[in-house]
Backbone as JSON Lines, residues from 0, in Angstrom:
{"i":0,"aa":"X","n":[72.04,-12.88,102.58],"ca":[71.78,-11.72,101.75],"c":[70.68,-10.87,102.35]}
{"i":1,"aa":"X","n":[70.65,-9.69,101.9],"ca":[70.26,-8.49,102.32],"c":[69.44,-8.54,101.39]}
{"i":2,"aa":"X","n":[67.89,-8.57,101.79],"ca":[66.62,-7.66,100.57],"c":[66.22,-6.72,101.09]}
{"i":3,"aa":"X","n":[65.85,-5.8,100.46],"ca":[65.23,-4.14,100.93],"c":[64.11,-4.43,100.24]}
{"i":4,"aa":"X","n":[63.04,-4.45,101.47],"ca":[61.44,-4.06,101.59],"c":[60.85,-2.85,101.91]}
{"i":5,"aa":"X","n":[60.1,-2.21,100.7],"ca":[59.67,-0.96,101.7],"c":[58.09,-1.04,101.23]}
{"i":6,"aa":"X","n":[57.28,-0.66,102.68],"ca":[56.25,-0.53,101.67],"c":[55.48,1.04,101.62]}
{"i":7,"aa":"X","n":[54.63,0.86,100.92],"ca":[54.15,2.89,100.66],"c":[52.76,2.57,100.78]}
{"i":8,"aa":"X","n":[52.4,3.59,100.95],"ca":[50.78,3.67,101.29],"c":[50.69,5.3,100.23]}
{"i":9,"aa":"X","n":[50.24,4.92,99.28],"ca":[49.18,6.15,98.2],"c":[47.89,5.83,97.89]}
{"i":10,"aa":"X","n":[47.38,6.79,97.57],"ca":[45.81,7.0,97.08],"c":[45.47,5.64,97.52]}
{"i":11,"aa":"X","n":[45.16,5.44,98.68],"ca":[44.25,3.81,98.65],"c":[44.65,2.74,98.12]}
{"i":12,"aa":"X","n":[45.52,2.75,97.81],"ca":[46.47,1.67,97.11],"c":[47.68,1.21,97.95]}
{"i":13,"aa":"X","n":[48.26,-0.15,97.58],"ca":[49.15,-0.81,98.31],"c":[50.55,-0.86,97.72]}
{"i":14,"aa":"X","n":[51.64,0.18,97.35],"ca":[52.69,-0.11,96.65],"c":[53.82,-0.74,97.3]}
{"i":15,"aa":"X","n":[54.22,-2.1,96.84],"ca":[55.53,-2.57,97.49],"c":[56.76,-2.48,96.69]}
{"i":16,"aa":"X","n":[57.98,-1.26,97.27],"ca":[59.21,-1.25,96.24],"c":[59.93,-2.36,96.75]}
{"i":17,"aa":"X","n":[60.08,-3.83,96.03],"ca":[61.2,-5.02,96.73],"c":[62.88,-5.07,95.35]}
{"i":18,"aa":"X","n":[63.94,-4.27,96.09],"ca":[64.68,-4.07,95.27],"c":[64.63,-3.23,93.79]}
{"i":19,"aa":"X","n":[63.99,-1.83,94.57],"ca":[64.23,-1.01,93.62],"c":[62.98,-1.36,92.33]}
{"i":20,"aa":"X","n":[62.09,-2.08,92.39],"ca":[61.24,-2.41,91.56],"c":[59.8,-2.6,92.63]}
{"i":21,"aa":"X","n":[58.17,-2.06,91.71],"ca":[57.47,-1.54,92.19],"c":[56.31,-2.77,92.18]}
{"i":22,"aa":"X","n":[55.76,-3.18,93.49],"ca":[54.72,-3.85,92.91],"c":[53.73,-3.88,93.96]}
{"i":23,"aa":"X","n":[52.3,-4.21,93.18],"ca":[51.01,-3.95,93.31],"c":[50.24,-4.76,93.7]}
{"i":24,"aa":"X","n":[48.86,-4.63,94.18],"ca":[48.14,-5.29,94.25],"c":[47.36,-5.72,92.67]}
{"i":25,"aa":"X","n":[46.77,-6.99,93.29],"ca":[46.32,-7.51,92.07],"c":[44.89,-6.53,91.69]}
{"i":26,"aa":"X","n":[44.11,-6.13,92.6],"ca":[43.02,-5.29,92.8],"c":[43.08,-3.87,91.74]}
{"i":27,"aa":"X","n":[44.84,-3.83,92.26],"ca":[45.43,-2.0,91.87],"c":[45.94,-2.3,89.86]}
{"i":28,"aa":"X","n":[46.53,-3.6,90.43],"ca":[46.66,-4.24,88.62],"c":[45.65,-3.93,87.67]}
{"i":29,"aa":"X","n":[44.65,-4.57,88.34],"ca":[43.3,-4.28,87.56],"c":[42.93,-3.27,86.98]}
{"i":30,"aa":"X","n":[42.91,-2.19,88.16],"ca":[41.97,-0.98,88.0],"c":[43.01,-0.25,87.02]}
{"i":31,"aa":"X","n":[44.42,-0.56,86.87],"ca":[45.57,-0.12,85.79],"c":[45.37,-0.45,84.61]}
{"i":32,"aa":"X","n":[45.47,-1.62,84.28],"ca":[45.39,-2.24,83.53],"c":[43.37,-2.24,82.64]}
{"i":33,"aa":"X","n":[42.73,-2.05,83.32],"ca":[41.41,-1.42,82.64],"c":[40.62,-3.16,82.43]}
{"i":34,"aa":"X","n":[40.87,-4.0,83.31],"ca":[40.66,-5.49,83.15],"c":[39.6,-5.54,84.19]}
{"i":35,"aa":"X","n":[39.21,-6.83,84.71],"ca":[38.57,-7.42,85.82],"c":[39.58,-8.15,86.89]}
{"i":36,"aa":"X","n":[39.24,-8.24,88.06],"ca":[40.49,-8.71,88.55],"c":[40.44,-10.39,88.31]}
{"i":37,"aa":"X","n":[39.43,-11.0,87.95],"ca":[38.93,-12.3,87.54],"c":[39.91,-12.55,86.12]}
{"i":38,"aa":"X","n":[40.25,-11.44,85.7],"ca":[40.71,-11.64,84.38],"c":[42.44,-11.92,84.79]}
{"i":39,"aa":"X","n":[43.14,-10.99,85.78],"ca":[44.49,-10.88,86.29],"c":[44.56,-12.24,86.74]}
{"i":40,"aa":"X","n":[43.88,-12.68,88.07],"ca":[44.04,-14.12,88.13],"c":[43.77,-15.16,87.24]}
{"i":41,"aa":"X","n":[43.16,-15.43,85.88],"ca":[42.92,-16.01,85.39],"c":[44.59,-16.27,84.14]}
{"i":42,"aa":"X","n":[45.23,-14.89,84.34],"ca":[46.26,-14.58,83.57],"c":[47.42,-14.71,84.38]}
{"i":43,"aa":"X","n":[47.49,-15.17,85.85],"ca":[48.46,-14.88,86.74],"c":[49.56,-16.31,86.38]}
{"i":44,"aa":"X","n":[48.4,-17.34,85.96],"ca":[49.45,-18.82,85.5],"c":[50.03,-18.77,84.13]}
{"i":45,"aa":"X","n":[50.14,-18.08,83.2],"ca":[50.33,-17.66,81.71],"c":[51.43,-16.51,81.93]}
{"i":46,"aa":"X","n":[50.93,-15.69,81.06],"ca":[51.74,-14.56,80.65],"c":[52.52,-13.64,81.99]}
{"i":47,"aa":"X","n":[51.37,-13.25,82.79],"ca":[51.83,-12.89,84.23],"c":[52.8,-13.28,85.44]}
{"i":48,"aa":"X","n":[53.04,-14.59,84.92],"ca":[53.65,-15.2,85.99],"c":[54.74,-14.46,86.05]}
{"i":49,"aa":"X","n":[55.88,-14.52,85.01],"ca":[57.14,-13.98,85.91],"c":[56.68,-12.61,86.09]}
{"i":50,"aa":"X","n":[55.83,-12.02,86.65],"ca":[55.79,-10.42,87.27],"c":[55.3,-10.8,88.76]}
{"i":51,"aa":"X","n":[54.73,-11.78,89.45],"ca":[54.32,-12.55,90.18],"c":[55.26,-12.4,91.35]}
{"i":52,"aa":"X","n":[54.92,-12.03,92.54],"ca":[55.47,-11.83,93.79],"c":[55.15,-11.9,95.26]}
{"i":53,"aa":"X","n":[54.79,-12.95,96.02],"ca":[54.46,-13.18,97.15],"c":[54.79,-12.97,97.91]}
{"i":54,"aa":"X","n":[54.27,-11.12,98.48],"ca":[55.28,-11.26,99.65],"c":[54.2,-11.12,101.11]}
{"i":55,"aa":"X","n":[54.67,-11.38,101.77],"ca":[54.01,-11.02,103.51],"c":[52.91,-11.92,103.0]}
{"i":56,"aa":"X","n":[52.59,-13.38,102.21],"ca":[50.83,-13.97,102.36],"c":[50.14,-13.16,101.15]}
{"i":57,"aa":"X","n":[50.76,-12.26,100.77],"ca":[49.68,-11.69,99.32],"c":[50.24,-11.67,98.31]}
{"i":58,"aa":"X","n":[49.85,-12.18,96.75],"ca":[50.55,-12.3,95.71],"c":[50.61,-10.39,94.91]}
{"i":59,"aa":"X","n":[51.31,-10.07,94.89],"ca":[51.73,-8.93,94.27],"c":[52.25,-8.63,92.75]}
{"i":60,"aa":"X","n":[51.92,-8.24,92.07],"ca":[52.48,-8.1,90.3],"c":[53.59,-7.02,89.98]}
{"i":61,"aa":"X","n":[54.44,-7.07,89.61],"ca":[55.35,-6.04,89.14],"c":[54.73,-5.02,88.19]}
{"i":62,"aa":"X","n":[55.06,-3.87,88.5],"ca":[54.3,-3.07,87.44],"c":[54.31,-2.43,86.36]}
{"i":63,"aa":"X","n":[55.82,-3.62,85.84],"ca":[56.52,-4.01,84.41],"c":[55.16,-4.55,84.27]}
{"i":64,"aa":"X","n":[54.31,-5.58,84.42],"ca":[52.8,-6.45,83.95],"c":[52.56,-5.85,83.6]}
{"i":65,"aa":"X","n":[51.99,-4.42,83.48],"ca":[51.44,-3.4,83.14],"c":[51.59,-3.45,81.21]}
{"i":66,"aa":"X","n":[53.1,-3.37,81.24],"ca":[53.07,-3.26,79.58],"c":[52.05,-4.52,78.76]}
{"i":67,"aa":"X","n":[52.06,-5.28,79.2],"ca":[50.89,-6.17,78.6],"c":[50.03,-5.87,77.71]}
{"i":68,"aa":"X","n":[49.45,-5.1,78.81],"ca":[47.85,-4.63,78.73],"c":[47.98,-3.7,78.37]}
{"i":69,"aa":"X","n":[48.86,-2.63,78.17],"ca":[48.98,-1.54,77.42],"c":[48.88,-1.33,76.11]}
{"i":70,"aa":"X","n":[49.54,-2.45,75.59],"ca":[50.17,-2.8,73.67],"c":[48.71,-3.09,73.31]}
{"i":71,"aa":"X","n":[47.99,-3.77,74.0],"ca":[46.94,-4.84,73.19],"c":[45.73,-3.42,73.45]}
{"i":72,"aa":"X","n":[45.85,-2.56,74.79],"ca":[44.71,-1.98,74.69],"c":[44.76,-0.52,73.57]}
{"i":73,"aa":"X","n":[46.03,-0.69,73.46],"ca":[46.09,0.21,72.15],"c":[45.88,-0.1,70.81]}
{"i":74,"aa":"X","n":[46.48,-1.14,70.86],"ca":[46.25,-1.73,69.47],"c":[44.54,-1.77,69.69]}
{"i":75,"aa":"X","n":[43.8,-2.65,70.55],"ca":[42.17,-2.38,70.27],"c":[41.65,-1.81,70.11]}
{"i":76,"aa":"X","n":[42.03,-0.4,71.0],"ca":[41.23,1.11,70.56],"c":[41.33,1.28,69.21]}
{"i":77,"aa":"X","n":[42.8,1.28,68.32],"ca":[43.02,1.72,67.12],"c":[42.06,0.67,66.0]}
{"i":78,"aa":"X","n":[42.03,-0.11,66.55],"ca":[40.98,-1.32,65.15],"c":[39.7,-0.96,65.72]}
{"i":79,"aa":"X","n":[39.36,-0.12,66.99],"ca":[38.02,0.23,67.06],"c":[37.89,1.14,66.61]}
{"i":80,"aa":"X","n":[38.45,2.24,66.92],"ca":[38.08,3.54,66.24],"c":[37.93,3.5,64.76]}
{"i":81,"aa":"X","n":[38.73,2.62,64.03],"ca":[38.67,2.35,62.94],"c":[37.47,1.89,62.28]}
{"i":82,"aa":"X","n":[37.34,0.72,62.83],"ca":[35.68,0.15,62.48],"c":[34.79,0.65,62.83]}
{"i":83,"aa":"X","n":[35.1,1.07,64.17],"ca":[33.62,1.44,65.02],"c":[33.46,3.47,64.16]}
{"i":84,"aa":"X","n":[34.16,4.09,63.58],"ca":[34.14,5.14,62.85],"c":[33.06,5.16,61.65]}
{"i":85,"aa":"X","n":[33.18,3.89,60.77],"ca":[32.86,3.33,59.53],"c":[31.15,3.07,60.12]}
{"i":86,"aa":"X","n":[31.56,2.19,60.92],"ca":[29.74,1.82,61.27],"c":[28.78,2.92,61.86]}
{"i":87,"aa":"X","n":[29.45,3.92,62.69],"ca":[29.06,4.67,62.95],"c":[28.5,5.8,62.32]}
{"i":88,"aa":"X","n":[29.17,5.84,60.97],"ca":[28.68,6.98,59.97],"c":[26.79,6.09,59.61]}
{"i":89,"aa":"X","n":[27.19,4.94,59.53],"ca":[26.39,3.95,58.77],"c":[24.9,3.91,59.57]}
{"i":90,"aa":"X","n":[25.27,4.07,60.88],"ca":[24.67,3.92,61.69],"c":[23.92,5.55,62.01]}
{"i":91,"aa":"X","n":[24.4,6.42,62.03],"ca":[23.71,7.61,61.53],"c":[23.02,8.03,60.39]}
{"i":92,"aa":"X","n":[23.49,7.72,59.23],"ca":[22.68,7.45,58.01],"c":[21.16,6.73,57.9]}
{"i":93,"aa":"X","n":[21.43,5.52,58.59],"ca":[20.39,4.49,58.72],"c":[19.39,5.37,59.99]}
{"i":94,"aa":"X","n":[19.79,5.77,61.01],"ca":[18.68,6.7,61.63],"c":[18.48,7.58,61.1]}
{"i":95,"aa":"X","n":[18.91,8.49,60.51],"ca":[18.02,9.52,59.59],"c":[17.16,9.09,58.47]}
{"i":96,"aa":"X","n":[17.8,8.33,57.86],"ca":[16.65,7.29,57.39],"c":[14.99,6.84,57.55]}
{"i":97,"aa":"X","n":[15.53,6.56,58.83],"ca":[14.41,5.82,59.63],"c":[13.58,7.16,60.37]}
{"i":98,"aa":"X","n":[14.76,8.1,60.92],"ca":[13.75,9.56,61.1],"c":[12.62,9.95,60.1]}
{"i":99,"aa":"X","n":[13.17,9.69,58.79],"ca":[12.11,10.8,57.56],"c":[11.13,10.02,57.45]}
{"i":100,"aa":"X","n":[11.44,8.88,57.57],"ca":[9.82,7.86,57.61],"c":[9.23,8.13,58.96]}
{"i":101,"aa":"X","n":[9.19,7.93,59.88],"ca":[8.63,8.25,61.48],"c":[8.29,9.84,60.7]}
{"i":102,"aa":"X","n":[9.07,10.56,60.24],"ca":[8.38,12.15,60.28],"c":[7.35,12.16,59.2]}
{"i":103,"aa":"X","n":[7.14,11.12,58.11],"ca":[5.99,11.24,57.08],"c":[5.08,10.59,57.71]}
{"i":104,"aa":"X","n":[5.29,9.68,58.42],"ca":[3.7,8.88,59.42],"c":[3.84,9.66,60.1]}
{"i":105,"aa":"X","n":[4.2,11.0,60.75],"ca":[3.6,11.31,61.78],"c":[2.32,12.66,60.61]}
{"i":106,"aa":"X","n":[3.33,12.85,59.69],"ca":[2.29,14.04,59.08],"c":[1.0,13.23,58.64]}
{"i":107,"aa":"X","n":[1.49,11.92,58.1],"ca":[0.24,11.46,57.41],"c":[-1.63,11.24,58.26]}
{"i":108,"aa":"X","n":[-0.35,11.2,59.59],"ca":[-2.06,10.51,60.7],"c":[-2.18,11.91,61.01]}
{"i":109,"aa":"X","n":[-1.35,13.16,61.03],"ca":[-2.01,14.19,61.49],"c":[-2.99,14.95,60.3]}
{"i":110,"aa":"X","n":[-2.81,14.41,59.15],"ca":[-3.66,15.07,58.27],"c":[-4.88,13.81,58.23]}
{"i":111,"aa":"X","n":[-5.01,12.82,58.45],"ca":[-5.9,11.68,59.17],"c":[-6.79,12.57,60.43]}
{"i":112,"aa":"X","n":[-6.23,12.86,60.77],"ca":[-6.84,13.31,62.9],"c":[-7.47,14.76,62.18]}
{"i":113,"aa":"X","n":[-6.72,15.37,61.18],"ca":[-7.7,16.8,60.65],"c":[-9.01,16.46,60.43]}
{"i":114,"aa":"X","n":[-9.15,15.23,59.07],"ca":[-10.09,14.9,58.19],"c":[-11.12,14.11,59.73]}
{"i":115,"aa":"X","n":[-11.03,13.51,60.54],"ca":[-11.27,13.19,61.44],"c":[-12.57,13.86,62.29]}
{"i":116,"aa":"X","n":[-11.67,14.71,62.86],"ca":[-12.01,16.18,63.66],"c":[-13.16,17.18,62.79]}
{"i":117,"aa":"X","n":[-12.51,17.15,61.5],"ca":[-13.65,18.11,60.09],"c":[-15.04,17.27,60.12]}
{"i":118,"aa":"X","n":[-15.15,15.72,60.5],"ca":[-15.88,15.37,60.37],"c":[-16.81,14.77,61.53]}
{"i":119,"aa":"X","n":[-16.12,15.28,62.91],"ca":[-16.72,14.81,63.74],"c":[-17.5,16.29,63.97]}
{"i":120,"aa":"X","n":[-16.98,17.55,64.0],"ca":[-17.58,18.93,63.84],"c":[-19.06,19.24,63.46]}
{"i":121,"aa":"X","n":[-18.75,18.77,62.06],"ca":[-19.77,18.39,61.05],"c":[-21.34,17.31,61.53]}
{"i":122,"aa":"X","n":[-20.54,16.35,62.1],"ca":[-21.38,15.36,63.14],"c":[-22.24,16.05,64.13]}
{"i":123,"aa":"X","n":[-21.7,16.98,64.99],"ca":[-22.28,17.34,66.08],"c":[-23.2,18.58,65.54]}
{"i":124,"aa":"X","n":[-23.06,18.97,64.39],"ca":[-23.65,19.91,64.24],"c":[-25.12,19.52,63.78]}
{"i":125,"aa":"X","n":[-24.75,18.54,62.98],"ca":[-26.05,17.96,62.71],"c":[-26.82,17.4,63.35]}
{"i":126,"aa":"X","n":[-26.07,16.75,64.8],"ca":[-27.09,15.89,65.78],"c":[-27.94,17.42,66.29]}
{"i":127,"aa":"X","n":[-27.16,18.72,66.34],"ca":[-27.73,20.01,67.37],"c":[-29.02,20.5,66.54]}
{"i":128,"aa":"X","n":[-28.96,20.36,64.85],"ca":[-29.6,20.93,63.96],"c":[-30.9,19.75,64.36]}
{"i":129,"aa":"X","n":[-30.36,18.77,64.54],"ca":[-31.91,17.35,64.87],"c":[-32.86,17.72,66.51]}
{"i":130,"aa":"X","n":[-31.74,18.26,67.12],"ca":[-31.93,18.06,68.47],"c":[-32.97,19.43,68.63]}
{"i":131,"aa":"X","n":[-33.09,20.23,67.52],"ca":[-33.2,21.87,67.47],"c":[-34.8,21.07,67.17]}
{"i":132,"aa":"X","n":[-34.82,20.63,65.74],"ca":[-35.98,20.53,65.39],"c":[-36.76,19.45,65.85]}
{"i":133,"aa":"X","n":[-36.34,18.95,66.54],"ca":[-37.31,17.81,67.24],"c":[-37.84,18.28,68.46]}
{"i":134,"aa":"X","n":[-37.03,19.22,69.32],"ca":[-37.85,19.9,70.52],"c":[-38.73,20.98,69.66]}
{"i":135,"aa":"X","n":[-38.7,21.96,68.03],"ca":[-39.46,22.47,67.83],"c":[-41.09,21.66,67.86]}
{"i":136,"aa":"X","n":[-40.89,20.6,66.95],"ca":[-41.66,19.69,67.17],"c":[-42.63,19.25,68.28]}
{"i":137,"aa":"X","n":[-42.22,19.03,69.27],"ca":[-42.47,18.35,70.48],"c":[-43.11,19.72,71.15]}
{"i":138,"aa":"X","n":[-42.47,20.64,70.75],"ca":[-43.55,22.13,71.54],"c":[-44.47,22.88,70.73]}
{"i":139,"aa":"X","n":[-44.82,22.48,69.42],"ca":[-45.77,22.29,68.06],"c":[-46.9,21.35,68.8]}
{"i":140,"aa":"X","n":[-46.4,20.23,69.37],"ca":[-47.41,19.6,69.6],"c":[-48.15,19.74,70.83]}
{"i":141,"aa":"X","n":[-47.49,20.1,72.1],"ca":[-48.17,20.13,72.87],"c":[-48.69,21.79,72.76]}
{"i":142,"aa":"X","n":[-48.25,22.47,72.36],"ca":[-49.45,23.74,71.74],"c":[-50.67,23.74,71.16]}
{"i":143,"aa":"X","n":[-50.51,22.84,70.16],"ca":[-51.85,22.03,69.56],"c":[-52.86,21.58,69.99]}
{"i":144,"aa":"X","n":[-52.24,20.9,71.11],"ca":[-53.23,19.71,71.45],"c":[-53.94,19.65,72.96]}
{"i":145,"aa":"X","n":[-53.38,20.76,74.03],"ca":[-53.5,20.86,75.33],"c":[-54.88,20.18,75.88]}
{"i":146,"aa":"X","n":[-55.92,20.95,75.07],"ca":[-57.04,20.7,75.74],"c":[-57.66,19.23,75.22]}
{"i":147,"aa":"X","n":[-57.57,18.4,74.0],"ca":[-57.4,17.05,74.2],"c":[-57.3,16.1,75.11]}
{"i":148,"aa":"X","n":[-56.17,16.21,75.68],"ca":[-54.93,16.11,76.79],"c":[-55.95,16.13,78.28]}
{"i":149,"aa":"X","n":[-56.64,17.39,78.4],"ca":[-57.25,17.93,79.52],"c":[-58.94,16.87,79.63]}
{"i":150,"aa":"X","n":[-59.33,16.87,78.18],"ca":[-60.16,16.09,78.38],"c":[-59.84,14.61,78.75]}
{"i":151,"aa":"X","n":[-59.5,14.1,78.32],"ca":[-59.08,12.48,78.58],"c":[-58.65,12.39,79.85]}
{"i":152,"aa":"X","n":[-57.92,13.65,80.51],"ca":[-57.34,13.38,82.62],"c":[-59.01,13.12,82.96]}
{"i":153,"aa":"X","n":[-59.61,14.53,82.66],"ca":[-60.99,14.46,83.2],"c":[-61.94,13.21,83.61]}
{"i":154,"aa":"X","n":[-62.14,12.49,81.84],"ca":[-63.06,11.43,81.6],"c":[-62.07,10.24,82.65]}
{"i":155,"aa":"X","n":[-61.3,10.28,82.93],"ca":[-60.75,9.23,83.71],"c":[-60.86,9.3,84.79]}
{"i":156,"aa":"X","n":[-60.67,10.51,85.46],"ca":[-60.68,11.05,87.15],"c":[-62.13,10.47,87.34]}
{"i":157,"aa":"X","n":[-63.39,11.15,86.26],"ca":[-64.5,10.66,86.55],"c":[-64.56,9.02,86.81]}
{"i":158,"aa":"X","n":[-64.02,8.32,85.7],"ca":[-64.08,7.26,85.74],"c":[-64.05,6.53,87.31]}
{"i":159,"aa":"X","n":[-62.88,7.25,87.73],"ca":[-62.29,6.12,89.36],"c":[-63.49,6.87,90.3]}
{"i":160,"aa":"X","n":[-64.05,8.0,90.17],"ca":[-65.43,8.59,91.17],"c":[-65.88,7.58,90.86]}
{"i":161,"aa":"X","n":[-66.72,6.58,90.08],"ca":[-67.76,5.91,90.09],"c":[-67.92,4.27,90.57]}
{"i":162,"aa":"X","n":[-68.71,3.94,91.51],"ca":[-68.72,2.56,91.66],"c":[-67.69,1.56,91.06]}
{"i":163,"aa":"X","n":[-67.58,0.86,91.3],"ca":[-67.33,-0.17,91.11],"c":[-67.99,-1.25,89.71]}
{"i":164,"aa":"X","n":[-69.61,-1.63,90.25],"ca":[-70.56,-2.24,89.17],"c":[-70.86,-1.15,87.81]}
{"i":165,"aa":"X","n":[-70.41,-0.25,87.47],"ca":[-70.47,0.68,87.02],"c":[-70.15,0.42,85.48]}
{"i":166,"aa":"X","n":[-68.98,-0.56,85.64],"ca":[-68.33,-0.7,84.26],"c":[-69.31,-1.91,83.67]}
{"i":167,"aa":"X","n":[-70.25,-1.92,83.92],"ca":[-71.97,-3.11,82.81],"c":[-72.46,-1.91,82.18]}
{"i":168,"aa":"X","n":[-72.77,-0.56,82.8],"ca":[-73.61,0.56,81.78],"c":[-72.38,0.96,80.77]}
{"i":169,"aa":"X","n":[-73.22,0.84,79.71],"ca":[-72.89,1.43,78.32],"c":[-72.95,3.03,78.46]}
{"i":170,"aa":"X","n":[-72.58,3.5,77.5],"ca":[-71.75,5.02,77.57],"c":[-72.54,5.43,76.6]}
């Protein structure tokens, strides 16, 4: 008997037509099918087998396999969209939620950081109002008192002029 082999070369892919029927790499299965290729071989002894085709040393899948993975990935989308629709409202709800609280702590510490700020203002003004009158002070006094001051350098300068035995006479 006569088999007709042909093979095709597209997009990077390996297509073998053996009798009018199309088949693939397990790699090309995959990336079809929306799987892992860990998953195709893991499925190649089960459900896959009769699509299963060894030709030239490489196992090849018919790309009838395909319907498989088609039914089930539809059917999943549809029970996802379904559920995942429902939670998703739920799941927006619950962050806005959680937004209006995050947006009342943020007003609350910024009216915190006001009362804060009002009172650190207040602070500095009063250390400037201390700082004002304590140098008035301090130039009150040495206005006052200069020549005090002048006497006592004096009586001392004298002091170091004099001997040594000096400090027995009384003053």
């Amino acid at each position: 008997m006569w088999e007709e082999n042909r093979i095709v070369k597209a997009d990077s892919f390996e297509v073998v037509e053996h009798m009018n029927e199309e088949y693939i790499s397990i790699s090309e299965f995959a990336k079809r099918a929306g799987i892992s290729r860990q998953a195709v071989y893991k499925r190649l002894s089960t459900d896959l087998q009769p699509f299963v085709n060894q030709l030239t040393g490489e196992k090849k899948l018919n790309i009838k396999g395909l319907g498989l993975f088609s039914d089930n990935q539809t059917v999943n989308q549809g029970v996802n969209q379904l559920t995942g629709g429902d939670s998703l409202l739920q799941l927006i709800s619950m962050l806005k939620k959680e937004l209006d609280v995050k947006n009342n702590q943020i007003e609350e510490l910024n009216a915190r950081l006001a009362e804060s700020n009002a009172a650190l203002v207040a602070a500095q003004q009063t250390a400037q109002a201390a700082q004002a009158l304590h140098a008035g002070t301090m130039q009150q006094q040495l206005l006052s008192s200069p020549v005090e001051d002048m006497g006592e350098e004096q009586s001392e300068a004298e002091k170091k002029d004099q001997p040594w035995w000096f400090f027995w006479r009384k003053k």
